[in-house]
C-alpha positions in Angstrom: 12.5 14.1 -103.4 11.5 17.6 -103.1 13.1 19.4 -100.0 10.6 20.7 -96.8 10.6 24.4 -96.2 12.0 24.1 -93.5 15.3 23.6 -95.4 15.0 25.7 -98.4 16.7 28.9 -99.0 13.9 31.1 -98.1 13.2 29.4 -94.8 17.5 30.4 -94.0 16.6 33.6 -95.4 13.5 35.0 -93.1 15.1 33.5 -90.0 18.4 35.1 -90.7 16.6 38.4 -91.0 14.3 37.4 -87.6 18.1 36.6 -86.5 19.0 40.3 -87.3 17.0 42.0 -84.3 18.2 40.0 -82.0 21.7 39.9 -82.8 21.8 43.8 -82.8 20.1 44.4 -79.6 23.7 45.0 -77.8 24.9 46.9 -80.4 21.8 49.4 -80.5 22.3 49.7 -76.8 25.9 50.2 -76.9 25.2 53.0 -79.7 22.5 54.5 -77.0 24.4 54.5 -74.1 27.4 56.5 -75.8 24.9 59.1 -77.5 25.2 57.8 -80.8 21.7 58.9 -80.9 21.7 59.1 -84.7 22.6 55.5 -85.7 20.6 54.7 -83.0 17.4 55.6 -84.6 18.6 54.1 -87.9 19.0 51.1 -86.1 15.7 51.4 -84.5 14.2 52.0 -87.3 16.0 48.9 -89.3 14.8 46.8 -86.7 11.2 47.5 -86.7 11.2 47.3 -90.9 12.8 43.8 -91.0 9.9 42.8 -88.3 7.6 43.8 -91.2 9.4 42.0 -94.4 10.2 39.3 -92.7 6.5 38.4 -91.9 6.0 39.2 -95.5 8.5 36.5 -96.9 7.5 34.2 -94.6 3.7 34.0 -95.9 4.9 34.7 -99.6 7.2 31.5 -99.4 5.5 29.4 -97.2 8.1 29.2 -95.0 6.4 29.7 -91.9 7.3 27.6 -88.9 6.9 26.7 -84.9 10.8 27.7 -84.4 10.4 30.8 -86.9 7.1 32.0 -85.3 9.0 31.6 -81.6 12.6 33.8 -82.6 10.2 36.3 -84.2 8.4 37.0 -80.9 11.9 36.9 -79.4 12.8 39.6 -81.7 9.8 41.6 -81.5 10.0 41.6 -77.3 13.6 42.6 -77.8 13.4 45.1 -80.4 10.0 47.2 -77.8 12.6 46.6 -75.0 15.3 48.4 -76.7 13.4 51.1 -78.3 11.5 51.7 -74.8 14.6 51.9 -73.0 15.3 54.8 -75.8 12.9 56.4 -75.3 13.3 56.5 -71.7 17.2 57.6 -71.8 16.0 60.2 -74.4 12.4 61.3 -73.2 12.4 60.7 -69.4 10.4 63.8 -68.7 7.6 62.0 -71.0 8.4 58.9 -69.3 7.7 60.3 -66.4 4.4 62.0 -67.1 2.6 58.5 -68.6 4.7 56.2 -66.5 1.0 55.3 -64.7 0.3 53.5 -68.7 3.0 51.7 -69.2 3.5 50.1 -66.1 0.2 49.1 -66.2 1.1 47.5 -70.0 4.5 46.0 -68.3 1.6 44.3 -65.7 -0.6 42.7 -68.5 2.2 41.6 -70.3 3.8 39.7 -67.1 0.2 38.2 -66.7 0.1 36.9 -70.2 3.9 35.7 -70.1 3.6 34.0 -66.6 0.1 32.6 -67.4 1.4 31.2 -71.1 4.7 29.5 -69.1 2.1 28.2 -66.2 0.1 26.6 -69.0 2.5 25.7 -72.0 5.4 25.7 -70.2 7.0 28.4 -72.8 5.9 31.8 -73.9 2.8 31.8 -76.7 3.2 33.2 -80.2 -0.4 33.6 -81.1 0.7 36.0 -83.4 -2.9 37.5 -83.6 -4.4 40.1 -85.6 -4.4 42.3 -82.7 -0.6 42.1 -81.9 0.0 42.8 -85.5 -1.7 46.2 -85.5 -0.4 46.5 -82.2 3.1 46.1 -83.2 2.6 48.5 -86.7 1.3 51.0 -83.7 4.3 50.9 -81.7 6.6 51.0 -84.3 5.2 54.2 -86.1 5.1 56.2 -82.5 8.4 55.1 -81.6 10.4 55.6 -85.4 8.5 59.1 -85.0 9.5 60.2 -82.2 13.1 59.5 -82.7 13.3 61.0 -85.6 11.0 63.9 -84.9 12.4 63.9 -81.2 8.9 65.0 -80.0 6.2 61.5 -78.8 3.0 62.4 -80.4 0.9 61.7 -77.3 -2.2 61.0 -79.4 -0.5 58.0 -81.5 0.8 56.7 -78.1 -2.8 56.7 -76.2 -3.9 54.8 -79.5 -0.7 52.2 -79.4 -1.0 51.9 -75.8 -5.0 51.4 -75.9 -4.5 49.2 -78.7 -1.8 47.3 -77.0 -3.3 46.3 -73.9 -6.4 45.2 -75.6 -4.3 42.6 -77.1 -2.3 41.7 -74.4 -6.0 40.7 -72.4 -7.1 39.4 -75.5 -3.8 37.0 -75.0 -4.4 36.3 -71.6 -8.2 34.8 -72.4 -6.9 33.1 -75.8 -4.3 31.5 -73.1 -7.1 30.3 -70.6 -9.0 29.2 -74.4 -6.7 27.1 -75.8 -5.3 24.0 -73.8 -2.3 23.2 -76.3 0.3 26.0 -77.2 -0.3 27.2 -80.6 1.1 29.6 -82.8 -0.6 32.3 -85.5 -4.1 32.3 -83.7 -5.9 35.3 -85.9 -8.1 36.2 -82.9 -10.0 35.3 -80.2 -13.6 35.3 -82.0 -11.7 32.5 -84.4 -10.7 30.4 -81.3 -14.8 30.8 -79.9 -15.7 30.1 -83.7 -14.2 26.8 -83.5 -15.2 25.9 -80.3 -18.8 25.8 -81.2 -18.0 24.0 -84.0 -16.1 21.2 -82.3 -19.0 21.5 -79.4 -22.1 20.9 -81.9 
């Protein structure tokens, strides 16, 4: 009898590198908070990459699964919280100057979460096409501006824009969808099927 992939090596393998940025978050602050700025960004950077591969190996195995989909978001929330509170410890002066934009993100995504736990009883990992390119966004603003130690205010009016079109997009797949799922492409997918459950 041929084994599920949910216990196959693969399935070990892309959770154990999901497992990775979460399991690191205290060490990546510890490395902040005594000026290891350096291995910081290396870290950073690590993070954000095994976000990408791991995504990669799920789809190229077919390993993909309800728990794997919920420790990724885990990771990904974690791994924006740490780099954020980076670049506020090293950039407060630009903190300071857009702090109107990201509290207004921090807002939406509060919305989504408490709206997702009032509905599913859980947060949603919709996973959506939108939060991908979202995600590429934030990573590329924040990896360059650690290593360039200058934000490129362009790229972060694009990552925020981009971000909290997804985030409202969430919020509407949330009121959409009665039952939690998990990698909804978008919201014209979830409309798409509605009609065609409807007619």
């Amino acid at each position: 009898m041929s084994k599920s992939p949910a216990h196959t090596w693969p399935y070990y393998l892309v959770n154990a590198i999901t497992g990775y940025r979460i399991v690191t978050v205290p060490l990546l602050l510890w490395l902040l908070f005594t000026g290891r700025y350096d291995l910081f960004r290396w870290g950073i950077a690590l993070s954000f990459f095994t976000d990408f591969i791991d995504g990669f190996l799920a789809r190229a195995f077919r390993v993909t699964s309800v728990a794997g989909t919920r420790l990724d978001s885990v990771g990904d929330d974690l791994t924006i919280a740490v780099a954020l509170t980076g670049l506020i410890v090293q950039f407060p002066d630009f903190i300071r100057t857009h702090l109107w934009m990201l509290m207004l993100l921090a807002v939406l995504f509060l919305l989504q979460t408490g709206y997702a736990f009032f509905r599913y009883k859980k947060m949603s990992s919709f996973h959506t096409w939108l939060a991908k390119t979202a995600a590429i966004l934030q990573g590329v603003f924040l990896i360059l501006t650690f290593f360039t130690g200058r934000p490129d205010t362009t790229l972060f009016y694009t990552a925020t824009f981009v971000t909290a079109i997804e985030l409202v997009e969430e919020i509407i797949l949330v009121y959409l969808l009665p039952q939690w799922r998990i990698n909804v492409h978008s919201i014209f997918h979830v409309l798409r099927e509605n009609k065609k459950t409807a007619s």
